[in-house]
TORKOL-4160 file (C-alpha; in steps of 0.2 Angstrom, whole numbers, padded with zeros to 4 digits, m for minus):
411
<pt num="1" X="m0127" Y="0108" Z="0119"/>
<pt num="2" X="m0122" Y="0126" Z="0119"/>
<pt num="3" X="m0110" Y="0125" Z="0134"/>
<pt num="4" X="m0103" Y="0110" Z="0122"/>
<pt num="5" X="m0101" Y="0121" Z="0105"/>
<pt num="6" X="m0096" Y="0136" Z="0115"/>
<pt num="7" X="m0083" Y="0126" Z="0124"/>
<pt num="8" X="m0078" Y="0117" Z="0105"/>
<pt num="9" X="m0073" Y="0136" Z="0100"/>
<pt num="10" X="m0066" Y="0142" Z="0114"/>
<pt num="11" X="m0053" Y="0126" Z="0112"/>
<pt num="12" X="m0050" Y="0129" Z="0094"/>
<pt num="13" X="m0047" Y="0149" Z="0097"/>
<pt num="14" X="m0033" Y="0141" Z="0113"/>
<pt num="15" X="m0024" Y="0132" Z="0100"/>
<pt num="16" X="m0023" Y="0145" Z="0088"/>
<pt num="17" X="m0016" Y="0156" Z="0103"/>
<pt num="18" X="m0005" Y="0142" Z="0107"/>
<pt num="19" X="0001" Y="0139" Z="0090"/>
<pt num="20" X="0015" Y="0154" Z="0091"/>
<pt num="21" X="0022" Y="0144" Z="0105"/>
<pt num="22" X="0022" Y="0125" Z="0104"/>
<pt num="23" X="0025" Y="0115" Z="0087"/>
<pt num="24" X="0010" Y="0103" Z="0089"/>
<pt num="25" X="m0003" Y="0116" Z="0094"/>
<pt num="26" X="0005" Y="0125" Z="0076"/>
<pt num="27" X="0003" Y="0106" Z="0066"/>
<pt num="28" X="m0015" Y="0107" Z="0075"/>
<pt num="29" X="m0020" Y="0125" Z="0065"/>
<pt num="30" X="m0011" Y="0123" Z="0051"/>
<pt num="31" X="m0015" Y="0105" Z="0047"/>
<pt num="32" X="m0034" Y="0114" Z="0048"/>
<pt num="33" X="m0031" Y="0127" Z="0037"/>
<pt num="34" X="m0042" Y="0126" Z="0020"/>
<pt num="35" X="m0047" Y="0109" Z="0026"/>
<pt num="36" X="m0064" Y="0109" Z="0016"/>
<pt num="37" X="m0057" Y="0114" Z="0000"/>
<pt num="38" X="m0044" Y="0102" Z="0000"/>
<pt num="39" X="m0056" Y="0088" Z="0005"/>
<pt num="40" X="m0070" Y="0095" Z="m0009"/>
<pt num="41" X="m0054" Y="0094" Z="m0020"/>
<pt num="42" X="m0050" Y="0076" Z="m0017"/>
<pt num="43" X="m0066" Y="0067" Z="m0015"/>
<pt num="44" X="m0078" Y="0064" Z="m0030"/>
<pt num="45" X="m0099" Y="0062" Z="m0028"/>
<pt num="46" X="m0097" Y="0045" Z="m0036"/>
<pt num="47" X="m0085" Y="0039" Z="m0022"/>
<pt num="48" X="m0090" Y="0024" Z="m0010"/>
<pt num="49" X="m0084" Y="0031" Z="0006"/>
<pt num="50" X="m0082" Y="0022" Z="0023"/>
<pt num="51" X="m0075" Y="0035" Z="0033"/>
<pt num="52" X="m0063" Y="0029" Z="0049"/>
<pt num="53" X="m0058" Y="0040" Z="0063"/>
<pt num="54" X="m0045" Y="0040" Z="0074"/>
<pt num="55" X="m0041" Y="0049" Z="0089"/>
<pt num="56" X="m0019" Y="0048" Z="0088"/>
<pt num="57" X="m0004" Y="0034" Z="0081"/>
<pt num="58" X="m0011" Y="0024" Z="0096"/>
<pt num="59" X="m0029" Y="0022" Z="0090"/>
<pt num="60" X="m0024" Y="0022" Z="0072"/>
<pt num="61" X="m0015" Y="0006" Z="0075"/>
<pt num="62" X="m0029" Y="m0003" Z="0081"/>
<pt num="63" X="m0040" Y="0002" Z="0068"/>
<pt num="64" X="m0027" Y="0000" Z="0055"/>
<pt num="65" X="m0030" Y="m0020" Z="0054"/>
<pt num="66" X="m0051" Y="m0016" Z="0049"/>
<pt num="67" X="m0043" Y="m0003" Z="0034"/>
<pt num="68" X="m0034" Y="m0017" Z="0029"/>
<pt num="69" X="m0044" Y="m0030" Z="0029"/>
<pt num="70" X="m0060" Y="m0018" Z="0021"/>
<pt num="71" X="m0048" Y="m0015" Z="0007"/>
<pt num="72" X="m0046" Y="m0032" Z="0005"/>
<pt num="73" X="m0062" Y="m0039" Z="0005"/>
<pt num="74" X="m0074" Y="m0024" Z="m0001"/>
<pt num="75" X="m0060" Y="m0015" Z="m0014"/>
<pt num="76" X="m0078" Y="m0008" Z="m0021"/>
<pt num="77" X="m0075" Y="0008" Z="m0006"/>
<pt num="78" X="m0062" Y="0021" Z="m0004"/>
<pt num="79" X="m0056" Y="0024" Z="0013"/>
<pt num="80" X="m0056" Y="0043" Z="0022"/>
<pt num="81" X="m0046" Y="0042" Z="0036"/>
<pt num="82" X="m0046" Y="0057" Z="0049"/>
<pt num="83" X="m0036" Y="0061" Z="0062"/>
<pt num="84" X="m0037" Y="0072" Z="0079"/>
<pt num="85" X="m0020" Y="0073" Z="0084"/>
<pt num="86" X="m0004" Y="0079" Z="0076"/>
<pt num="87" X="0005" Y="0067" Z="0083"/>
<pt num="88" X="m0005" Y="0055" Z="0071"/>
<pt num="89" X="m0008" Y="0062" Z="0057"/>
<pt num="90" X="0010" Y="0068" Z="0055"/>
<pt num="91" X="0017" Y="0053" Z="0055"/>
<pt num="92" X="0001" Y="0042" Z="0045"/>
<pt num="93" X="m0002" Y="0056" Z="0032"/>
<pt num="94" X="0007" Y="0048" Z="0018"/>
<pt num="95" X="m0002" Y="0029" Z="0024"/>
<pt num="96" X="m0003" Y="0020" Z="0010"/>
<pt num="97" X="m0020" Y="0011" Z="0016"/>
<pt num="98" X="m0031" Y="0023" Z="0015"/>
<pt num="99" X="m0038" Y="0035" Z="m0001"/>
<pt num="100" X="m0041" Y="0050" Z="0009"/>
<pt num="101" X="m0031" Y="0057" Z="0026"/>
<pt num="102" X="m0036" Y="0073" Z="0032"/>
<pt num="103" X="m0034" Y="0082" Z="0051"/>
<pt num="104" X="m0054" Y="0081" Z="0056"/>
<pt num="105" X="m0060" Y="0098" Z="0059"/>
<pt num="106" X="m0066" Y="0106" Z="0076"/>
<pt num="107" X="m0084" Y="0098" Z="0081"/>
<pt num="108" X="m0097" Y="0113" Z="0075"/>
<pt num="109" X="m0113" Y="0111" Z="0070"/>
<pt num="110" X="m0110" Y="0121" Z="0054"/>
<pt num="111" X="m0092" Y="0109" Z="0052"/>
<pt num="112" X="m0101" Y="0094" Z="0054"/>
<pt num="113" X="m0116" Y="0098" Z="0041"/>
<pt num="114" X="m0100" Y="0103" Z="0029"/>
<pt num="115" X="m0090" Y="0087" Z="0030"/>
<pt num="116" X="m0103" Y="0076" Z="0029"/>
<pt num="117" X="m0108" Y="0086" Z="0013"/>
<pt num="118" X="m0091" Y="0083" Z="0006"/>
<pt num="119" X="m0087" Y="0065" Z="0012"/>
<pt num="120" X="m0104" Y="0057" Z="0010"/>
<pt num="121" X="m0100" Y="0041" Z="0019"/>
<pt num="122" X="m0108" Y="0026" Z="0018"/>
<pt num="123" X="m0103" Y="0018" Z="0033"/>
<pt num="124" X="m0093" Y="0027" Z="0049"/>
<pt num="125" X="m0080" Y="0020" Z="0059"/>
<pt num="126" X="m0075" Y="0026" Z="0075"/>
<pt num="127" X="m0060" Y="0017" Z="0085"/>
<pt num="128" X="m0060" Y="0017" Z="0105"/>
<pt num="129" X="m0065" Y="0035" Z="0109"/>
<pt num="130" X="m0067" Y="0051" Z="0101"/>
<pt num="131" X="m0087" Y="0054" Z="0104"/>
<pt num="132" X="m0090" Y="0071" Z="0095"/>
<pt num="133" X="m0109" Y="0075" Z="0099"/>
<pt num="134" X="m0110" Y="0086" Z="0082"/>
<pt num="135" X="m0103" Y="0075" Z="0070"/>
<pt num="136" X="m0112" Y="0059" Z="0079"/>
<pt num="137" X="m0130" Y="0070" Z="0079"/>
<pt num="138" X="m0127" Y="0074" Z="0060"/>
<pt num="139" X="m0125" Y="0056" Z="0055"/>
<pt num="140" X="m0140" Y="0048" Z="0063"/>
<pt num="141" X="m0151" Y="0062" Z="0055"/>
<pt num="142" X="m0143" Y="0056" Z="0040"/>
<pt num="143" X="m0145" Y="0037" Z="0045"/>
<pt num="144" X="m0127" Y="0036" Z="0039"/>
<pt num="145" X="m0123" Y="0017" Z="0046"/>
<pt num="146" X="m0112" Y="0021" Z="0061"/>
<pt num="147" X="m0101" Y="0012" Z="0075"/>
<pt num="148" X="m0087" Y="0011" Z="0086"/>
<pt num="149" X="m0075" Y="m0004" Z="0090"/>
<pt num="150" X="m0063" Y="m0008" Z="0101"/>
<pt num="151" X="m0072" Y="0003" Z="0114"/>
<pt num="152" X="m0072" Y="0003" Z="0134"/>
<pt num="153" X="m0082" Y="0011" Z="0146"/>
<pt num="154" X="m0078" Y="0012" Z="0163"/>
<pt num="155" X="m0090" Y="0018" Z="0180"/>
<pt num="156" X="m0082" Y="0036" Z="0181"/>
<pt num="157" X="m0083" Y="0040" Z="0162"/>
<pt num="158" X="m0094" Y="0054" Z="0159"/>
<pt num="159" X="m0110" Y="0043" Z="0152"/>
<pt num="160" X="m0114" Y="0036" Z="0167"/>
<pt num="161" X="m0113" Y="0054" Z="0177"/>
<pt num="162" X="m0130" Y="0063" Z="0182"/>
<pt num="163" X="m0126" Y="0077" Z="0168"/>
<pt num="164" X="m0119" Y="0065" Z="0155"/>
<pt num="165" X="m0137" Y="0066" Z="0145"/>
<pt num="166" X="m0130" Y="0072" Z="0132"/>
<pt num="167" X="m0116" Y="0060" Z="0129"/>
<pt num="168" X="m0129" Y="0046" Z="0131"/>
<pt num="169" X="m0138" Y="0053" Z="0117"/>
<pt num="170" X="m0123" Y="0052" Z="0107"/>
<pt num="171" X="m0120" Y="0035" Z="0112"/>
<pt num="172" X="m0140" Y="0033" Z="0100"/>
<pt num="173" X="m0128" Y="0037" Z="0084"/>
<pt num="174" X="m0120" Y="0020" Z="0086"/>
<pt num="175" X="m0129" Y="0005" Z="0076"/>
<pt num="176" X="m0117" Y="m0008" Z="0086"/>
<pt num="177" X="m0105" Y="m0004" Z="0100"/>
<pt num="178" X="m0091" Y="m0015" Z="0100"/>
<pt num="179" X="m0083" Y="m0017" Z="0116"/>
<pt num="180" X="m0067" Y="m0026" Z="0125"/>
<pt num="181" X="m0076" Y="m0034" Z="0136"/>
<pt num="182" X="m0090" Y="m0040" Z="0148"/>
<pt num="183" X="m0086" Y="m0024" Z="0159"/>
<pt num="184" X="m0092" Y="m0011" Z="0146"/>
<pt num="185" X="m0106" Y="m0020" Z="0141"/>
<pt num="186" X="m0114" Y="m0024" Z="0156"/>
<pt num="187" X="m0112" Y="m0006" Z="0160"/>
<pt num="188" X="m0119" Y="0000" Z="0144"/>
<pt num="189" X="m0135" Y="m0012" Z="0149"/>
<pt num="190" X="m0136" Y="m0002" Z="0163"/>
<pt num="191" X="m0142" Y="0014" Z="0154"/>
<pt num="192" X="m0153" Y="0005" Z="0141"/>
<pt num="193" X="m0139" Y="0002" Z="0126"/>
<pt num="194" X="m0144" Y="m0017" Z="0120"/>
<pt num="195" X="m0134" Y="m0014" Z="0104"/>
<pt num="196" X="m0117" Y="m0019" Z="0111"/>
<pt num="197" X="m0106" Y="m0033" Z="0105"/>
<pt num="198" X="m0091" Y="m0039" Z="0116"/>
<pt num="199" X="m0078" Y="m0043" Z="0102"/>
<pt num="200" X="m0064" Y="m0039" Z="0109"/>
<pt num="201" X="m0050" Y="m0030" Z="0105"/>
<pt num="202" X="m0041" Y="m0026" Z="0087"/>
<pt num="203" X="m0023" Y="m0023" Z="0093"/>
<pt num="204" X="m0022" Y="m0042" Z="0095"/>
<pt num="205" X="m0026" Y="m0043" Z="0077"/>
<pt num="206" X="m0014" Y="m0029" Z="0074"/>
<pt num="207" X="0000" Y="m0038" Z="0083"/>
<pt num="208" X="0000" Y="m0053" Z="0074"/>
<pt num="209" X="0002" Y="m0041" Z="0057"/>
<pt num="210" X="0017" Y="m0036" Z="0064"/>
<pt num="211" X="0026" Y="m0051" Z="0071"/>
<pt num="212" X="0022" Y="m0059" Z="0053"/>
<pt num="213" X="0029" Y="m0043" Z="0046"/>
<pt num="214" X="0046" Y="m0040" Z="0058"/>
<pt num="215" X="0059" Y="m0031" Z="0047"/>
<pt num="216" X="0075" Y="m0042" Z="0045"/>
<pt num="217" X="0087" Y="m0031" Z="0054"/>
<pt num="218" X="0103" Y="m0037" Z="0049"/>
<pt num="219" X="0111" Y="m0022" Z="0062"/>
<pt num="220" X="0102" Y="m0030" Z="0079"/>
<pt num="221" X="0104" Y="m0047" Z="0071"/>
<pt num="222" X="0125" Y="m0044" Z="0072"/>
<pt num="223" X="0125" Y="m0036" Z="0088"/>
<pt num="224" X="0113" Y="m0051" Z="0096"/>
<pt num="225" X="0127" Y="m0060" Z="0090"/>
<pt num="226" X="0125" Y="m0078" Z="0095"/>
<pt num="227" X="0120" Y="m0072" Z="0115"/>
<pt num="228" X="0102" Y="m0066" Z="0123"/>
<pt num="229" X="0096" Y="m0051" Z="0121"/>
<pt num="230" X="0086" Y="m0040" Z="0132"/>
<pt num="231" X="0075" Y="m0026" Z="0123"/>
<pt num="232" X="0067" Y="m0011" Z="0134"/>
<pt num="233" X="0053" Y="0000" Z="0125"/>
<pt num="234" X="0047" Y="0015" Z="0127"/>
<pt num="235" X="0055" Y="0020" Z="0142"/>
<pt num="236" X="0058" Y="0036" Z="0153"/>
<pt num="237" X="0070" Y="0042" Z="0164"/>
<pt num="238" X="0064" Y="0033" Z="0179"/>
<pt num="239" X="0064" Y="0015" Z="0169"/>
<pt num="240" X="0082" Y="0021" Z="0163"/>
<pt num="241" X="0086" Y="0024" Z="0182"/>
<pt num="242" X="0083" Y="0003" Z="0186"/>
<pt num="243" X="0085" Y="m0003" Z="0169"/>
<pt num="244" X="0107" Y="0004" Z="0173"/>
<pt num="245" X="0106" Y="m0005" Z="0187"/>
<pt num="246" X="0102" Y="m0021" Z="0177"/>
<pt num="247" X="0113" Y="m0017" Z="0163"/>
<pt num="248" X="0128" Y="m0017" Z="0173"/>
<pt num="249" X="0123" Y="m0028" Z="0185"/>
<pt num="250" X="0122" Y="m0041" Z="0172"/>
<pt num="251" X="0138" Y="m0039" Z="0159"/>
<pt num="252" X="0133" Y="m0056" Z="0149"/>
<pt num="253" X="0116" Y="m0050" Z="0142"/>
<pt num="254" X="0117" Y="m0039" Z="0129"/>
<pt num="255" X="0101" Y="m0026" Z="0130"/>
<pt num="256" X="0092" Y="m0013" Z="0119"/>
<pt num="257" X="0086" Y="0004" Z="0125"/>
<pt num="258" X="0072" Y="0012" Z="0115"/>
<pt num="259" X="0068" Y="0030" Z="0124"/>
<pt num="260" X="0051" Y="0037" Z="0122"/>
<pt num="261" X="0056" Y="0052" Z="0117"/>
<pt num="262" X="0076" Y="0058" Z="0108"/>
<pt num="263" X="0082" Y="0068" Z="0124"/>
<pt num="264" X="0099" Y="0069" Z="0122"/>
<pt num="265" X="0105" Y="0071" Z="0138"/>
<pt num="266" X="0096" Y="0054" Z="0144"/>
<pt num="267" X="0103" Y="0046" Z="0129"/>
<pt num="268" X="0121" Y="0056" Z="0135"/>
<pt num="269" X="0117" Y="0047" Z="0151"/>
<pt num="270" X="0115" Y="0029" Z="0146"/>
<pt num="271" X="0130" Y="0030" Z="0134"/>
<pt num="272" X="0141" Y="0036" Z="0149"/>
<pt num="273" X="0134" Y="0026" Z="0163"/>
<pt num="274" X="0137" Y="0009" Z="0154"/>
<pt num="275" X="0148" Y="0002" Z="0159"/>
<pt num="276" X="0149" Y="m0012" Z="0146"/>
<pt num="277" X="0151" Y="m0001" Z="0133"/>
<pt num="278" X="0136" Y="0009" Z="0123"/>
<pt num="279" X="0134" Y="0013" Z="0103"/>
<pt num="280" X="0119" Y="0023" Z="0097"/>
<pt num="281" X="0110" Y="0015" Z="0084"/>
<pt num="282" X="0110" Y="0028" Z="0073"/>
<pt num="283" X="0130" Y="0031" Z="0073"/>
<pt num="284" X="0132" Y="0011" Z="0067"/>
<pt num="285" X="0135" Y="0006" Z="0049"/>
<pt num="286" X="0135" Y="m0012" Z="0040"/>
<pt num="287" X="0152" Y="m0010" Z="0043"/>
<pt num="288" X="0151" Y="m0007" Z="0062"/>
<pt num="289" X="0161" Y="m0021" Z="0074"/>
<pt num="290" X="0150" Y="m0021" Z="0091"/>
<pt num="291" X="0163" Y="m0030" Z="0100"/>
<pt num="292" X="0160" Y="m0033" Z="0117"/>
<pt num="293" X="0148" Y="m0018" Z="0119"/>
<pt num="294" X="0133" Y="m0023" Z="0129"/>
<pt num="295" X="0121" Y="m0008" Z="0124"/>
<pt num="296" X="0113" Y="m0002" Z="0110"/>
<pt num="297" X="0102" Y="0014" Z="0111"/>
<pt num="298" X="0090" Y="0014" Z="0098"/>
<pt num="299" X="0089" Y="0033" Z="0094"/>
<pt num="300" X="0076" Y="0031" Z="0080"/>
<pt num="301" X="0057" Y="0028" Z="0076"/>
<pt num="302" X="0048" Y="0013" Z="0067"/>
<pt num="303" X="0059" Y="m0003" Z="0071"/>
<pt num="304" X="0054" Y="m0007" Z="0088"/>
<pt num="305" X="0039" Y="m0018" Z="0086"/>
<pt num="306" X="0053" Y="m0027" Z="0075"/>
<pt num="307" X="0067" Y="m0027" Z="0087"/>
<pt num="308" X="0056" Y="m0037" Z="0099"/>
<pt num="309" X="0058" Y="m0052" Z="0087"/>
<pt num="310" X="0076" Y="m0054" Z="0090"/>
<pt num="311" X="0072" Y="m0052" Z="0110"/>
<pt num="312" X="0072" Y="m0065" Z="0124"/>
<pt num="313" X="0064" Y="m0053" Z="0138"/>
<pt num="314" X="0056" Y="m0039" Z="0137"/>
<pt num="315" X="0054" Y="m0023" Z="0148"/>
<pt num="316" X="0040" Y="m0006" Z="0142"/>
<pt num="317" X="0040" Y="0009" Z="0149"/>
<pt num="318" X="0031" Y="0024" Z="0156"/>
<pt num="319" X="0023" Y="0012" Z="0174"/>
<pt num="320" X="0032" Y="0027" Z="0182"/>
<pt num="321" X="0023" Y="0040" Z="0174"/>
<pt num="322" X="0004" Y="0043" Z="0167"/>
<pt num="323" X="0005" Y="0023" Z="0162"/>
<pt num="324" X="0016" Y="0011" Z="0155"/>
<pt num="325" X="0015" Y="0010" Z="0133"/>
<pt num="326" X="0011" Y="m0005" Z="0122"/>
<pt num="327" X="0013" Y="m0023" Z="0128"/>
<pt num="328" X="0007" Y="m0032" Z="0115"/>
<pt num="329" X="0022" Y="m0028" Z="0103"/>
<pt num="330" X="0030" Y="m0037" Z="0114"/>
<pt num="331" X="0017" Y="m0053" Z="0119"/>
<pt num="332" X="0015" Y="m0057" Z="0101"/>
<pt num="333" X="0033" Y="m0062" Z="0102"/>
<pt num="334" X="0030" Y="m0073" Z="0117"/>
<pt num="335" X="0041" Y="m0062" Z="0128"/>
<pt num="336" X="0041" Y="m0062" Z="0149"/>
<pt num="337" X="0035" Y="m0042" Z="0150"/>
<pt num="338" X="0040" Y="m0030" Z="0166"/>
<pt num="339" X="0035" Y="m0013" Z="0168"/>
<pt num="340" X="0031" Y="0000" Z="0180"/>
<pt num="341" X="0020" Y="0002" Z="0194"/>
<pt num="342" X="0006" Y="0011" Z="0185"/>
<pt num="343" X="m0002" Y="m0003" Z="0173"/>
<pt num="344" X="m0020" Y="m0005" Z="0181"/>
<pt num="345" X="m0030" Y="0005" Z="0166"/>
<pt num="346" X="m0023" Y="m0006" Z="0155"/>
<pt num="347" X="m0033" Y="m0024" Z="0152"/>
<pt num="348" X="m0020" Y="m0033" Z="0144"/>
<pt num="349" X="m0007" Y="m0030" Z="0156"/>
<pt num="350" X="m0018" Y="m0034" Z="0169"/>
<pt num="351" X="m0021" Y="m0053" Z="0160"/>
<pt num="352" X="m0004" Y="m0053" Z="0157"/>
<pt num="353" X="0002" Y="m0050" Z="0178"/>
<pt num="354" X="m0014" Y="m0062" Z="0182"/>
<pt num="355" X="m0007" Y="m0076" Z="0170"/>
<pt num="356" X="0010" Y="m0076" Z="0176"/>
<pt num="357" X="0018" Y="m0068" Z="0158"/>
<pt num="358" X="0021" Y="m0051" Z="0165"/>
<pt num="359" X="0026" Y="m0042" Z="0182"/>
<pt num="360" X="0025" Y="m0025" Z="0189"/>
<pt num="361" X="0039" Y="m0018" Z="0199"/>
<pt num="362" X="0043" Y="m0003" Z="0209"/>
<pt num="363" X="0063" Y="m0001" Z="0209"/>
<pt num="364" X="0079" Y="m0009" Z="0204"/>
<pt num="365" X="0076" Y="m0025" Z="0218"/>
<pt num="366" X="0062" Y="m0030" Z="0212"/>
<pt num="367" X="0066" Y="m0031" Z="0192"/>
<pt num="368" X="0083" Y="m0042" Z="0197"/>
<pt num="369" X="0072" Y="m0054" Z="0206"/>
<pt num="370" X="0061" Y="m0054" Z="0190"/>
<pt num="371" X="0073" Y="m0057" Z="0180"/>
<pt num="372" X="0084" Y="m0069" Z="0188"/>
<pt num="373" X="0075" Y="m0084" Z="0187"/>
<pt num="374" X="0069" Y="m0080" Z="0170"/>
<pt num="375" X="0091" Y="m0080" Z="0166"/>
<pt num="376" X="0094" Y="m0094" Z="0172"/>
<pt num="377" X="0081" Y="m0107" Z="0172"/>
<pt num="378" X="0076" Y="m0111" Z="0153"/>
<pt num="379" X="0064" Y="m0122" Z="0158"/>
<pt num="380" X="0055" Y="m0108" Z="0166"/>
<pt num="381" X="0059" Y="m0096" Z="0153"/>
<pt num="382" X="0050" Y="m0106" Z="0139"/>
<pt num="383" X="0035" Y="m0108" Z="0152"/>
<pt num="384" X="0033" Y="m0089" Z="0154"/>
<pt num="385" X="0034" Y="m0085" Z="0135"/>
<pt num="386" X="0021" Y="m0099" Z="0129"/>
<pt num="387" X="0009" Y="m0090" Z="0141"/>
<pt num="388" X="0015" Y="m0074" Z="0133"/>
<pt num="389" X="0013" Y="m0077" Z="0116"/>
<pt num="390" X="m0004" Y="m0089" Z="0121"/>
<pt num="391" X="m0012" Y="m0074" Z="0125"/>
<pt num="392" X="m0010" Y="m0064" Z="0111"/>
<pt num="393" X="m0017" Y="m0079" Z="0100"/>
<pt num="394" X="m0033" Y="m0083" Z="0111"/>
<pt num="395" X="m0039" Y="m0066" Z="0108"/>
<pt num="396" X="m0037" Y="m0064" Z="0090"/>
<pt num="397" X="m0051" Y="m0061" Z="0078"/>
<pt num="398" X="m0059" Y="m0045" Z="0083"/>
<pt num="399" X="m0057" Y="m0037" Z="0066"/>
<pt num="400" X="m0067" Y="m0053" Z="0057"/>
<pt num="401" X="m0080" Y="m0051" Z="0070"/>
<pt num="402" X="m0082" Y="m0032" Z="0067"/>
<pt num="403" X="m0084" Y="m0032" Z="0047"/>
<pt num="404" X="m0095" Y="m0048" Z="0048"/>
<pt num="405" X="m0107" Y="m0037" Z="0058"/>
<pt num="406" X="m0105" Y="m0023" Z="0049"/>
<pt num="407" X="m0105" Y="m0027" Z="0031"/>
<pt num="408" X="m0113" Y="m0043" Z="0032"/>
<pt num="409" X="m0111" Y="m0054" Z="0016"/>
<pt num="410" X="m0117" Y="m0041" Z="0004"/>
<pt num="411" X="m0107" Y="m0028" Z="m0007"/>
């Protein structure tokens, strides 16, 4: 424990350090800053508190379903909501489904004794990771009800390691363990934890909130026009690379680019090296005339898990990188799925590539023959998205199972 809390201060001074330089080490510390006296300000001793934590956006989204539906059905608790990351608190700080979001501060003894103080929560909510020893200690000494959902452990993570004792006796914090699947519980079995649930997993849940919510966008609605469209997610530089390839190799389809990230010159690139013509989505107007121009470059944040409504394939990116992002935004709509090479830590892309609703390919050759059959046979185009959109239904129903267990039929 003390290499732990020495190396939980060491981190927190490298981000201070690291805050004249880089913009989210700065949100890191400054989002930090007075944290206990703005939390002390905000909360009140009569509150009903189930607290929720969430690593990043990522995690937020799969726990966002269980906020919802605890607000729902037990409007009697205010929610706290605490983030890690910057890159999720930033962008969820003003979320209207919660009563309470705060950064988390760094995993101290002393911090964890002074947030508990402050928050006093009934019940604690941890989604997929995050596993601070401090905080998790404090709350089994205070018997505060406490489990995680949507979880998975794998044979390398550090619980099953010879020096992982202390991690396995953070593990003890948990009342229920809700995993994804058979895997994680058979491995938690291995090491004596009997309190384990396979329920599952809450992006299912989440992803059918969206497709029942798509935006109406009457802008990708005009330039779908009457044809198919092809929408790309997420995507890098080496997606961009093959995805060119198909674009002009197929002037029919019209197609949607969504970088990852706003690098100009990338979104320079696509623009020039259409050869159908390109438009960025931000430069369009209700009064914009697409014409015969085959690409759109959506050059803005929020609508994508919308724009897979209007799409007839779909490709996600980052398989040429650390790992390819979010297939499910795209499943719920019953879309054939392509990506990158590096899918393998991802469950529901493996089903996906197993059932026959999504394939991995490693360059320009083997996306044309993906897509080819999937153009021009309807037959098997309507095969391939039932599949797709069959999935995401079957494993629905996570979030029930997850406040059925944890707040049983009582208020």
């Amino acid at each position: 424990m003390w290499l732990y809390n020495i190396g939980i201060v060491i981190y927190t001074k490298c981000i201070g350090l690291a805050a004249a330089w880089y913009p989210k080490a700065r949100l890191w510390r400054d989002g930090r800053r007075d944290l206990f006296e703005r939390m002390a300000a905000a909360v009140r001793p009569e509150d009903r508190i189930v607290w929720v934590h969430v690593a990043s956006l990522g995690e937020f989204e799969q726990g966002r379903p269980i906020i919802e539906k605890i607000r729902e059905l037990h409007p009697e608790y205010k929610i706290f909501l605490t983030f890690f990351s910057p890159s999720g608190y930033e962008i969820r700080k003003n979320y209207a489904g919660a009563d309470y979001i705060f950064y988390l501060p760094a995993d101290t003894p002393s911090n964890a004794r002074r947030f508990l103080d402050i928050v006093h929560p009934e019940i604690a909510i941890f989604v997929k990771y995050e596993f601070w020893i401090n905080l998790l200690t404090e709350l089994r000494l205070r018997k505060i009800r406490t489990y995680i959902v949507s979880s998975i452990f794998r044979r390398n993570s550090v619980f099953f390691r010879f020096y992982g004792s202390i991690w396995r006796r953070a593990l003890k914090s948990f009342d229920t363990i809700f995993v994804q699947n058979g895997e994680s519980a058979k491995l938690l079995a291995e090491i004596g934890f009997g309190n384990v649930v396979v329920a599952g997993d809450s992006r299912f849940d989440r992803v059918a909130q969206i497709a029942a919510q798509a935006k109406k966008i009457d802008l990708i609605d005009r330039f779908r026009g009457s044809g198919r469209l092809f929408v790309a997610g997420s995507t890098w530089e080496p997606d961009e690379d093959i995805l060119l390839q198909l674009i002009n190799d197929n002037p029919s389809v019209k197609f949607i680019i969504a970088p990852h990230e706003m690098d100009e010159k990338r979104i320079e690139r696509i623009l020039a090296e259409t050869k159908g013509g390109a438009l960025r989505y931000t430069c369009c107007t209700p009064l914009t005339s697409f014409g015969s121009k085959q690409v759109l470059v959506l050059d803005t944040v929020g609508l994508l898990s919308s724009v897979y409504g209007y799409a007839t394939w779909a490709y996600i990116g980052g398989g040429f990188g650390v790992g390819i992002h979010n297939t499910l935004e795209a499943a719920t709509f019953g879309l054939p799925i392509a990506f990158g090479p590096n899918y393998q830590k991802f469950k529901e892309a493996r089903d996906l590539v197993t059932l026959g609703a999504a394939s991995s390919v490693i360059d320009y050759k083997q996306l044309s023959r993906w897509f080819a059959p999937l153009r021009d046979n309807e037959v098997f185009l309507r095969k391939v998205s039932r599949i797709s959109k069959d999935y995401t239904v079957k494993n629905q129903g996570a979030t029930d199972l997850f406040l059925k267990t944890i707040f049983g039929g009582a208020k």
